[in-house]
N, C-alpha and C positions, 0 to 999 in steps of 0.2 A: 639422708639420701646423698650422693656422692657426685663431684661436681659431676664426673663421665654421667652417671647416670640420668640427672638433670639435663646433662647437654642433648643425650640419646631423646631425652621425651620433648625436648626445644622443637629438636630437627624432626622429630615425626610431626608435632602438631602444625608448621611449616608445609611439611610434606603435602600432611591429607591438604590441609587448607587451599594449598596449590593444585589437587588433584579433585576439589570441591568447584572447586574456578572454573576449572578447564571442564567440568561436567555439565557445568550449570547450563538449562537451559535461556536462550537468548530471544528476543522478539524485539525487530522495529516497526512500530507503526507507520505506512506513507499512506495520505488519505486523497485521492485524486480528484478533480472537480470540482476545485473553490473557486468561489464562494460556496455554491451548490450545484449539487449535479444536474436538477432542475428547478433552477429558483422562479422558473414560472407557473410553478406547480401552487408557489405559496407567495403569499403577501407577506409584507415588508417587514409586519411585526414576527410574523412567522419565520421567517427568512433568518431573523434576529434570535428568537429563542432556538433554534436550531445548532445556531453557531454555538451560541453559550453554553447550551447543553453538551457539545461535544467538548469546547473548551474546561466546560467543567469536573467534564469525566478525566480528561486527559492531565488535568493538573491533581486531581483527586488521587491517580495510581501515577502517580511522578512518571508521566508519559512524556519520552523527547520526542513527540512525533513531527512529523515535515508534511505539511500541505501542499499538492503539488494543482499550481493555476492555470483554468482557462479565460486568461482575459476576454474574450467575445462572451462573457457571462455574463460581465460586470456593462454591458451596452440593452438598450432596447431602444428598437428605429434608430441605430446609430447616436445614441446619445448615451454617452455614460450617468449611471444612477449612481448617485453618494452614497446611497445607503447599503450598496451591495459593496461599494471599494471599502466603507468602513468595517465592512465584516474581517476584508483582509486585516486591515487595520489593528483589530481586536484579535487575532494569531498572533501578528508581531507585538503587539502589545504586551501581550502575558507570554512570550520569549520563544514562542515557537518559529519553525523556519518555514520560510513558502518554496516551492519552486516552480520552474517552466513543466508545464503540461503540453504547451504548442497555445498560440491562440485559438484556432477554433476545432480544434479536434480531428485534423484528417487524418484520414488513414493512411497512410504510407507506402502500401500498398499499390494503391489509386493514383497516385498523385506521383510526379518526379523528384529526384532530391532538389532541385533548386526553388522548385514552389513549395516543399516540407520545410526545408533551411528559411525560408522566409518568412514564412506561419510562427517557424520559433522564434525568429529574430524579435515581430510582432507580438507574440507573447510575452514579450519581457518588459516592455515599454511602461506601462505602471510600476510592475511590483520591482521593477530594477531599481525607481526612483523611489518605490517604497523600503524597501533593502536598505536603501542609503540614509534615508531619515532613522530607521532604525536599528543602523549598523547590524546587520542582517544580510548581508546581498546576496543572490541569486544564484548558486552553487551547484544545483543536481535538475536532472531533467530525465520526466518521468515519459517516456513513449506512449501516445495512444494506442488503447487497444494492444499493449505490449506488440507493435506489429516492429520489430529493429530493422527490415530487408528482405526479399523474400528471394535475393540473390546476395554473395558474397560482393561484387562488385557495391551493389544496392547500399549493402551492410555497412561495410568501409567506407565509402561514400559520408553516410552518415555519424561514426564514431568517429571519424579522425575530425570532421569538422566540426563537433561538439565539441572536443578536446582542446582543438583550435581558438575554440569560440569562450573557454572555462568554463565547459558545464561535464556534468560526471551524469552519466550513465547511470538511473537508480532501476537495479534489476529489483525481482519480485521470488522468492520460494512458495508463499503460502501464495498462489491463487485460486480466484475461486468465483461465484456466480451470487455473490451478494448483491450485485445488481439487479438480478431479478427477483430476488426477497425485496427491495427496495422499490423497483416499480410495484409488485404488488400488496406493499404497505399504503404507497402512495393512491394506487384505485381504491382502496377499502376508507382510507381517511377519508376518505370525499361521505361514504356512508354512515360516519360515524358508529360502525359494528364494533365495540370494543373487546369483545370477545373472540371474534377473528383477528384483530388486531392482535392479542398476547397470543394465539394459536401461531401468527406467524413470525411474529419476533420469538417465542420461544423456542421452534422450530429451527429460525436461522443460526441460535445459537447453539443447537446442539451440531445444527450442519458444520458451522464454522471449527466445531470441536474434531466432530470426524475428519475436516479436510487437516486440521493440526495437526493428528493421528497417522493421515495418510501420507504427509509428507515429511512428517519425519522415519515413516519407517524408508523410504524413497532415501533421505537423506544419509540413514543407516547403511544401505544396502550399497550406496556409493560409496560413502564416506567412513563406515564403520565408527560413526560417531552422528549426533545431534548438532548437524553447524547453525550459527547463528542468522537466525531466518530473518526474511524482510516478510511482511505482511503485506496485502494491498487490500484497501475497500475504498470506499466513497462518503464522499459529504452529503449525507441526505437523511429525511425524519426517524428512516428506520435507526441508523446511528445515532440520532439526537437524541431517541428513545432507548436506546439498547446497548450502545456504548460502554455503559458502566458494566451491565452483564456481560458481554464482550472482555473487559478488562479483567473483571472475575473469573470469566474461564479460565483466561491464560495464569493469571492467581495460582487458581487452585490446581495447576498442571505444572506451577513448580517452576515459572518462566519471570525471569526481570524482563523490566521494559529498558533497551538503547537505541544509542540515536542512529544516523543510517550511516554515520563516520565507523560509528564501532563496528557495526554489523560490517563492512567492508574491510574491515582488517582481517577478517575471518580469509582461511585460505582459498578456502573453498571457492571464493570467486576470481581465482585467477586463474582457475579451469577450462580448458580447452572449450570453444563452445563453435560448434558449424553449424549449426542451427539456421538454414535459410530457405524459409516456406511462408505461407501467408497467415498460418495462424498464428496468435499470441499466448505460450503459454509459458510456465514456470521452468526458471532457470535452472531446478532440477531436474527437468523433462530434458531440458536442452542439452546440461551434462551427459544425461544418460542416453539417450539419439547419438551426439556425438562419438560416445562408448561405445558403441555398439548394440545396447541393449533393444530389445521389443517385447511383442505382446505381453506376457504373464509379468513381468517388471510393474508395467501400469495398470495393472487386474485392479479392479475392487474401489476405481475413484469415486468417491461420495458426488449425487449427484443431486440439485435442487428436486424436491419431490412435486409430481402432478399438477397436485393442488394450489401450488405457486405459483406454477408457470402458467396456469390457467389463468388467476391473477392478473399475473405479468402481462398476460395477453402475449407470451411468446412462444415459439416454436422449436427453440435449439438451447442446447445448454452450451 
């Protein structure tokens, strides 16, 4: 074989290799509501095998994923519980990252920027000093309820002062209604039905597959490519329990797990976004509202079925 020749098959194996890169699909896990979504749901021991479980999954498929906190979790009657700040404890531990959720979860909406800006400030007051023991500190901030402004003023208001403040903005592509698989895992547990219990964990995961489905073709359809997605769910049993199937989906659909630095290099988030209404939804929807785009765009979004929501004991998706 002749050196040219050799060189020619160098520079293609480079090539593809570089064009395998650039294809591959992306996912980062943000998992919102730590310690727990509702750790009044479960005692202490419970509270504990939850976290483990989920830490266990996420070290099991080399997940960077980033916990984002509601300090007013980790209180009951105004008195902080040790056992709940250790769960944070056990994230930074085994190297994952926490971040600001807000303290007690308002909506933004509701509330003015000076009392939200203060909620986060209050949010931080633990896990800031937790960050620092664990050369970890407090970097991305995750919006309740995705709600950013439901005015442009509203909007800017609050990003310039995060920015101010060194927190980053962590948007969302894949969302979705796992929280209401979640409350109604949580009613069923109380019954010990184990067979509704795998009806609806297995159900969640096929939902969670369809909504992966659907927003990557969204992301196609903007993008003309698969960009590197943020995921959002919750800390709670249904994930203590399903987590691992969860990681397996994304497995078997061909997707590495990065952290939410990587997932932000992607370009696709410096996209124009005027998105300012009161609901919270994926920052793919935002692009594409922005676009110009409607109805037949977002045709066909997978939606929790009946018998969940019945569960759930909820009314709205």
């Amino acid at each position: 074989m002749t050196f040219f020749r050799k060189t020619l098959i160098s520079i293609g194996f480079v090539l593809m290799a570089g064009y395998l890169f650039a294809q591959q699909n992306m996912v980062c896990f943000t998992i919102d509501d730590l310690p727990l979504q509702r750790p009044s749901w479960y005692d202490a021991a419970r509270q504990k095998q939850i976290t483990e479980n989920i830490l266990s999954a996420l070290t099991k498929y080399h997940i960077p994923a980033i916990g984002f906190v509601n300090e007013d979790k980790l209180y009951v009657d105004g008195k902080l519980v040790k056992s709940r700040q250790a769960l944070l404890e056990e994230w930074l531990a085994k190297g994952f990252e926490l971040g600001n959720h807000s303290y007690s979860h308002p909506n933004y909406d509701n509330v003015s920027f000076s009392v939200f800006r203060d909620d986060v400030i209050k949010g931080q007051q633990i896990i800031g000093e937790l960050g620092k023991k664990y050369n970890k500190p407090v970097r991305y901030f995750r919006q309740p309820f995705l709600h950013t402004g439901d005015t442009r003023e509203k909007s800017d208001s609050l990003s310039n002062w995060l920015k101010s403040y060194g927190l980053i903005e962590a948007p969302v592509t894949i969302d979705n209604s796992e929280w209401v698989f979640a409350f109604a895992y949580d009613s069923v547990l109380k019954t010990k039905d184990t067979a509704l219990l795998h009806k609806i964990g297995d159900t969640y995961i096929s939902y969670m597959e369809d909504k992966l489905h659907y927003f990557e073709k969204e992301s196609n359809k903007l993008f003309g490519r698969n960009i590197r997605h943020v995921l959002l769910f919750h800390a709670n049993a249904l994930n203590g329990d399903y987590l691992d199937k969860l990681a397996q989906m994304f497995v078997r659909n061909q997707y590495t797990f990065i952290s939410l630095d990587q997932a932000l290099k992607d370009k696709a988030y410096l996209s124009e976004n005027n998105y300012f209404h009161k609901n919270g939804i994926s920052w793919l929807d935002r692009w594409a509202l922005t676009k110009g785009y409607k109805g037949d765009f977002f045709a066909g979004e997978p939606l929790a079925p009946e018998f969940v929501k019945k569960l759930a004991k909820v009314e709205y998706e």
